[in-house]
N, C-alpha and C positions, 0 to 999 in steps of 0.2 A: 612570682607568677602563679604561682598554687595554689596562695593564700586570694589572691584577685579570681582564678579561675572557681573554688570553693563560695568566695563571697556569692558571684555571678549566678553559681546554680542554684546555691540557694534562696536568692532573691528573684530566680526567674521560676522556683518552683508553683508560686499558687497561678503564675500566667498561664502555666502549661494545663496547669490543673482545670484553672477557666474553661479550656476545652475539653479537654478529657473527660470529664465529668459531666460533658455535655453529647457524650458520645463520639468524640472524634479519635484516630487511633494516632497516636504521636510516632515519627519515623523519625530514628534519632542516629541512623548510619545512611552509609552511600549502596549499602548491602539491603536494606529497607526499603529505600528506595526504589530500587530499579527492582527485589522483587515482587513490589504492590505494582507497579506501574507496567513489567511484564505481563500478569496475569490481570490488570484492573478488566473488567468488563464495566458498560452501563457507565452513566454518570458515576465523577467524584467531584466532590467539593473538597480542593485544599487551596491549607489557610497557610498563609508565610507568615507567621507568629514573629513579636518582636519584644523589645522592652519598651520601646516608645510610648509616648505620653498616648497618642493614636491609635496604636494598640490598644491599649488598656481602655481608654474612653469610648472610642468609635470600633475598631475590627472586630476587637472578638466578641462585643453586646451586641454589634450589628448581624455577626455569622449566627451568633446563638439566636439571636430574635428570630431574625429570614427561616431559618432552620425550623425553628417550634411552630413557627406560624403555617408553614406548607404543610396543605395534606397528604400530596406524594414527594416523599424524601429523595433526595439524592440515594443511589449508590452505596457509595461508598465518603466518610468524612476524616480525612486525615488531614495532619499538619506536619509542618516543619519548623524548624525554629531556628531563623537567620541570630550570627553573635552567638548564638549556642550548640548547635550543633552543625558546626560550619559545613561539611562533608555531605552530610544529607540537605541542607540548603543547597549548595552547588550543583548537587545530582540533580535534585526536583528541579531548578532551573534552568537545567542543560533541557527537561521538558518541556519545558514553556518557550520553543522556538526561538523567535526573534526578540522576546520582550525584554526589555533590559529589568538587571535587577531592581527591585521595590521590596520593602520591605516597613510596615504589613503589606499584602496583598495578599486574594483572593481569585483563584483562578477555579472555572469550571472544565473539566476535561470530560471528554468521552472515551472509553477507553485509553488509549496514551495520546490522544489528541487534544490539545488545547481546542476550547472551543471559545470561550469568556475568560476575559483579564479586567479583574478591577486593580489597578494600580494605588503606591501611596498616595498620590497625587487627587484621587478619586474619594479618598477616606480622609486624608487631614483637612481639618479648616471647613467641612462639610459637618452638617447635623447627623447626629447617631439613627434620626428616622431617615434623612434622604441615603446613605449609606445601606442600611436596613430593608429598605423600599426597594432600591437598587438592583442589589444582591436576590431579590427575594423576587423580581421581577424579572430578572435574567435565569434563573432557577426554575421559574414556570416556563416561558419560554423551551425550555430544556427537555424536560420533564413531564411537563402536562400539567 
């Protein structure tokens, strides 16, 4: 299982980095969680990060696109990463109310209140601009 867990990270390492490097704060405990989410003020944009093919094609070119293209930014932009950091997915989920899990997904919060849920369901099988467009119009909405 070590040699599987070891593979895993290091094949989810440049997904993570997709974001990080795009400015989002990666929450990789259940201790991260709940203390960004106690103290959040103002809009956040987090991203439920995954390995999926969806992932990689559509969520996180769509969050980075929506993201550069807004004049007034969210908040705050953190992620979690379902399959890899199980404990800090669970937590961030236990935030997102009634939604069942999805994974990618994209939720806007206010404070620790869900406000916006784009589910997998909203990003697979969909074009990276209607996702992108999406995301980027629910964000103005929010924000201004």
């Amino acid at each position: 299982m070590e040699a599987y867990e070891a593979y895993m990270k290091q094949m989810a390492e440049p997904m993570r980095r997709e974001l990080t490097e795009n400015g989002f704060r990666e929450l990789t405990t259940a201790e991260d969680v709940d203390a960004f989410m106690d103290n959040a003020e103002g809009i956040s944009l987090v991203v439920i990060n995954s390995v999926c093919g969806c992932a990689a094609g559509l969520a996180r070119p769509a969050v980075v696109g929506a993201v550069a293209e807004l004049e007034k930014k969210p908040d705050h932009l953190v992620t979690v990463f379902a399959g890899q950091d199980r404990e800090a997915t669970e937590t961030m989920r236990g935030y997102l109310q009634d939604v069942p899990p999805s994974s990618p997904s994209i939720a806007i919060m206010e404070g620790s209140m869900l406000k916006y849920f784009i589910p997998r369901e909203q990003i697979e099988d969909h074009d990276l601009e209607q996702v992108q467009d999406h995301l980027a119009g629910a964000l103005r909405q929010m924000i201004g």
